[in-house]
N, C-alpha and C positions, 0 to 999 in steps of 0.2 A: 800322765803321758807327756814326751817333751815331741812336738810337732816341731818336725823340719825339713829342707828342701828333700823332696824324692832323691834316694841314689842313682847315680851315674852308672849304672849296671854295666856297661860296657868297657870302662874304663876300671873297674872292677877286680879286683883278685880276691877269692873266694876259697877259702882252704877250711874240708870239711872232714874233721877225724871220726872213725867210725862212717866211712864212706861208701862203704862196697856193700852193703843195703841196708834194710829198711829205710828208718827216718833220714839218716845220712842220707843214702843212693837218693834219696827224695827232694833234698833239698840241691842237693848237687844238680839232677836234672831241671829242678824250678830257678837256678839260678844260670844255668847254662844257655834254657831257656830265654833267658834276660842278655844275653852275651856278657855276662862275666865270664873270665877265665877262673876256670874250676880246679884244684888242684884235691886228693883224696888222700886223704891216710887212714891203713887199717891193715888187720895181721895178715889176713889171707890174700896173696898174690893171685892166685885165679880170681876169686868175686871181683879183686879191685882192678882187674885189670880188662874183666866183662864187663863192668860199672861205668868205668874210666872212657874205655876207648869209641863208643857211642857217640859217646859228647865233645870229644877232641881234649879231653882235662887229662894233665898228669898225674903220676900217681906215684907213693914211696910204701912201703909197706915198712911198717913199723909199730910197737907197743907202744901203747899211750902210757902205760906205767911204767918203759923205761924211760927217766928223762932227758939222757943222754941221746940216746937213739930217734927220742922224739925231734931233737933240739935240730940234729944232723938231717933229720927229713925237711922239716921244714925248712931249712938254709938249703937244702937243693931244692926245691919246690920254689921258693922266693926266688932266687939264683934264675931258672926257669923262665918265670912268670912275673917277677917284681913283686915289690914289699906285701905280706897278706894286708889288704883292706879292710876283712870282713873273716872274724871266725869263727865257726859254728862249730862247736865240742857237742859231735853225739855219743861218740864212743862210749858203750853200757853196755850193762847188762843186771839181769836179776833171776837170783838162785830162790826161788819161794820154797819154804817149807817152818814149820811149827819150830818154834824159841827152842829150846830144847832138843830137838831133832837136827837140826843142821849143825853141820859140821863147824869147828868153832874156824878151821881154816877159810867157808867160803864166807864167814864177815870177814875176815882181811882181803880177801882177794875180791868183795864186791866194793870195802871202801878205796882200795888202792887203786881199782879200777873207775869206779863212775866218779868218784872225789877228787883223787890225786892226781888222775886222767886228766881233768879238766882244768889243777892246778896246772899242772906242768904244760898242760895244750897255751893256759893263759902267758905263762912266764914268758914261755916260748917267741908270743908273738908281740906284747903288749909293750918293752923296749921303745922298738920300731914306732909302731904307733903313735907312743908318749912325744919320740923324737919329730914324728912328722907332722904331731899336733891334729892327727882322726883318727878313726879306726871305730870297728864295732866289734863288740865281741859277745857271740850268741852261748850262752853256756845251757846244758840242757837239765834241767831237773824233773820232776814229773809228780801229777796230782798226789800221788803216793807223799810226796814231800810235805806236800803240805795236810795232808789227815792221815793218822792210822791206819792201815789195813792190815788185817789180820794174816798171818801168813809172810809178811815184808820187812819181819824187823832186822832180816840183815841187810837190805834193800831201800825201804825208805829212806832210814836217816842219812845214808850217801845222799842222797836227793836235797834230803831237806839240808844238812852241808853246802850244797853247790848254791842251792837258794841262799843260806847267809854268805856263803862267802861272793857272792855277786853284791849284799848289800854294802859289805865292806869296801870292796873295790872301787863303787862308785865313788866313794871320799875320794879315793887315790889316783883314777882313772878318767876321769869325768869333767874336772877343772884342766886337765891338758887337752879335752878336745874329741876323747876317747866316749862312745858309747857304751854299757852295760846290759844286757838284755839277759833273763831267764826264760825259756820254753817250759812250757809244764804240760807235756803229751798225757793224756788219759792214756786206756787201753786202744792199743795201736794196733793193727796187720801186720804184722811184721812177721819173718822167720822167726827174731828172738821170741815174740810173744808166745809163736806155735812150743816152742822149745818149753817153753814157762810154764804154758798149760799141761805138760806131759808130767810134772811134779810137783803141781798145786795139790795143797792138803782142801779135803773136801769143803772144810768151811771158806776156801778160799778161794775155793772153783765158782762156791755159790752164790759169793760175793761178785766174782768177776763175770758170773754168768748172766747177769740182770742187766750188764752194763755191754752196749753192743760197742764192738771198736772201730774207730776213726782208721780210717786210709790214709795211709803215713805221706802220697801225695796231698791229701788233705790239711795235715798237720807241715807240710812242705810250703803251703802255699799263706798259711798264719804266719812263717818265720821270715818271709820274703814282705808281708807286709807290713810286720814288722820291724823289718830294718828300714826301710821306705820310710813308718811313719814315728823313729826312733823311739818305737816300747820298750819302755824296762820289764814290762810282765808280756809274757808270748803265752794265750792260751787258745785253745778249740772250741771248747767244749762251755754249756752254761755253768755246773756244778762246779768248775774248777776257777771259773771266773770271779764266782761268791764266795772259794775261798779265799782268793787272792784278796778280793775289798777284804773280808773280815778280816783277815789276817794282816792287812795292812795298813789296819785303822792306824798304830801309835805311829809307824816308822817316820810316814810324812809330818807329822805332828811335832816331834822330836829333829826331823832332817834339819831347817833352817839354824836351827839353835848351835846341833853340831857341827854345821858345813862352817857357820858363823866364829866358834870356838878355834877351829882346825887353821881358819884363815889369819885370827891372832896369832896363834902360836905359829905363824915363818917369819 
């Protein structure tokens, strides 16, 4: 964990894709809460604009897997509001159902959406940031990423993706000034999750059935202290926490050696 001053919440610009509900709408409200100005992007114009107007935050509707379109939201949303501060990539979803069973189109359309989503959410704003010398950027992956579950395999490895590619970024992101942070929501409340459970294969219901799920204000309110107290790992839950140590025994281990390498070679 790197400890540093609390954020200035109110001076704040806050831009959350995948906004107009669950985890999004959660952290938009927990941050709005705090008086940041809130800004949302997500496809449906009613939810985003039910989500949005509450809070006084604006809002663009747009595909996170276009990147064009993303690119053009966010420059009117900044344009708005001033440079994003702080970016929180929820934008996801996940199609469950058995290897074989699922259609081979919806692993393209979950990695271009939870992966490439949160590529193109980062490109978008991470520029800016570099230029201003801060910025935080909340990318979302999920316990799924980090173990197995059966049922998730077009599902997980977007996860587990957004997990490396945050370890990468910190090289590149980190030394300008820039924060890195991953969320790893367990099973959440959420509308998508309702959606989830209606085409879970039975081994997968049974699995997910043991495990009761967090309230996405719950998981809203880890991400907000999270930025507060500059985590690179954002979790909830105990089970997800012990994977994150296990799994993150080498990385630190190896970090000083390659931050050390990276800094010779400019």
């Amino acid at each position: 964990m790197r400890r540093r001053d609390r954020m200035s919440w109110p001076s704040t610009h806050v831009i959350v894709t995948g906004g107009s509900q669950g985890i999004g709408a959660a952290v938009a409200r927990a941050a709005a809460a705090r008086g940041a100005a809130v800004s949302l992007i997500a496809r449906g114009e009613e939810d985003l604009r039910r989500t949005a107007e509450p809070l006084g935050a604006r809002w663009v509707a747009a595909d996170v897997t276009d990147a064009a379109a993303l690119n053009r939201a966010i420059a009117t949303l900044e344009t708005g509001s001033g440079p994003c501060d702080v970016l929180v990539a929820c934008a996801g979803a996940a199609l469950p159902g058995r290897f074989l069973d699922v259609p081979i189109q919806e692993f393209d359309d979950q990695m271009r959406l939870n992966y490439l989503g949160a590529v193109h959410a980062a490109r978008a704003v991470l520029p800016g940031m570099i230029a201003r010398g801060r910025g935080h950027l909340v990318l979302t992956s999920s316990t799924a990423g980090l173990i197995g579950v059966v049922g998730y395999s077009g599902y997980g490895p977007t996860k587990a993706a957004v997990h490396q590619l945050a370890h990468c970024l910190r090289y590149e992101a980190e030394p300008a000034g820039v924060t890195v942070s991953v969320l790893y929501p367990p099973d959440t409340d959420t509308p998508g999750f309702a959606t989830e459970n209606t085409r879970k294969p039975p081994e997968t219901a049974a699995v997910s059935g043991a495990i009761t799920p967090v309230s996405a204000d719950r998981v809203a309110a880890a991400v907000v202290t999270g930025i507060d107290r500059g985590r690179h790992h954002i979790a909830v839950d105990p089970l997800t926490r012990v994977l994150i140590r296990a799994g993150g025994l080498v990385e630190p281990a190896v970090r000083p050696f390659l931050a050390r390498t990276i800094r010779r070679s400019r």
